[in-house]
C-alpha positions in Angstrom: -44.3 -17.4 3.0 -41.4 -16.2 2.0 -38.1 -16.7 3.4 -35.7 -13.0 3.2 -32.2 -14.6 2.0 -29.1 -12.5 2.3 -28.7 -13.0 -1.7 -32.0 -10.8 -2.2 -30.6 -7.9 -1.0 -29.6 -5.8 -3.8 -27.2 -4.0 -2.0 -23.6 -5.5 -3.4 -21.4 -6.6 -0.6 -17.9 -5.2 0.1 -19.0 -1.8 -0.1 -18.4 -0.7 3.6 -15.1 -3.0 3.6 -14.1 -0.1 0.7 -15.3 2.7 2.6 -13.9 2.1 5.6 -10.3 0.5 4.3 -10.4 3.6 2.0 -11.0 6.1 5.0 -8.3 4.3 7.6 -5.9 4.0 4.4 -6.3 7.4 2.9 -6.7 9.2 6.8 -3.6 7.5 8.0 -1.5 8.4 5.1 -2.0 11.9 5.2 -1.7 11.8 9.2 1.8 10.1 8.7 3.0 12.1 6.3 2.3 15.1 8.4 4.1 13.5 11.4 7.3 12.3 9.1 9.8 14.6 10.9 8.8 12.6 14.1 10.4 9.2 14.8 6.2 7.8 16.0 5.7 7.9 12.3 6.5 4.1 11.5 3.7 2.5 12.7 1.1 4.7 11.4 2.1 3.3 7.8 1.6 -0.5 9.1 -2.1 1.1 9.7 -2.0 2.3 6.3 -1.5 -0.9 5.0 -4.1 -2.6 6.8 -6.2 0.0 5.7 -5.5 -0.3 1.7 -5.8 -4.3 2.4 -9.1 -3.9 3.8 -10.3 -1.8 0.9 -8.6 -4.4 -2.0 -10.6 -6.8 0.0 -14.0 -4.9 -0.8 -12.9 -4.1 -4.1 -12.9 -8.2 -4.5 -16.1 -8.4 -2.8 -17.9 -5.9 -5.0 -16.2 -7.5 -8.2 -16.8 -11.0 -6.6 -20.7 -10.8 -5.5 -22.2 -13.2 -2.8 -20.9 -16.4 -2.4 -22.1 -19.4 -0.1 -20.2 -17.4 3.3 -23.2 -15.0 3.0 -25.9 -16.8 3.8 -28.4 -15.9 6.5 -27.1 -19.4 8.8 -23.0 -18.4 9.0 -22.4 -20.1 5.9 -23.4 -23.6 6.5 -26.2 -23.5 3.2 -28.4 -25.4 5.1 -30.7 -25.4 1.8 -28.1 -26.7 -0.8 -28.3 -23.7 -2.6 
């Protein structure tokens, strides 16, 4: 029997981290330029930058491929793979 390892997947990982980084980065940008005549503006851009972090991350991921923190028991590699 076969045992379904998160490294068969062929799916590469990082790709929602992009998508979603992208979407709050992008999203938030727009919204706070829109808002810039309004003082509430500042802390949409702190968003902004969480946003474009979270998507470098993914980018890194996808670039990166799995590593020993994706495996199906939290990361211990209980197999010594």
């Amino acid at each position: 029997m076969q045992e379904n390892q998160a490294g068969k997947s062929s799916h590469r990982p990082g790709l929602w981290l992009m998508v979603v980084g992208g979407l709050l980065a992008v999203g938030f940008a727009i919204y706070a330029v829109l808002a810039a005549p309004d003082s509430t503006s500042g802390p949409l851009w702190i968003v902004v930058g969480w946003g474009a972090l979270v998507f470098l991350y993914g980018l890194y991921r996808m670039i990166r491929g799995r590593s020993s923190i994706d495996h199906r028991a939290g990361g211990t590699d209980a197999n010594g793979m």
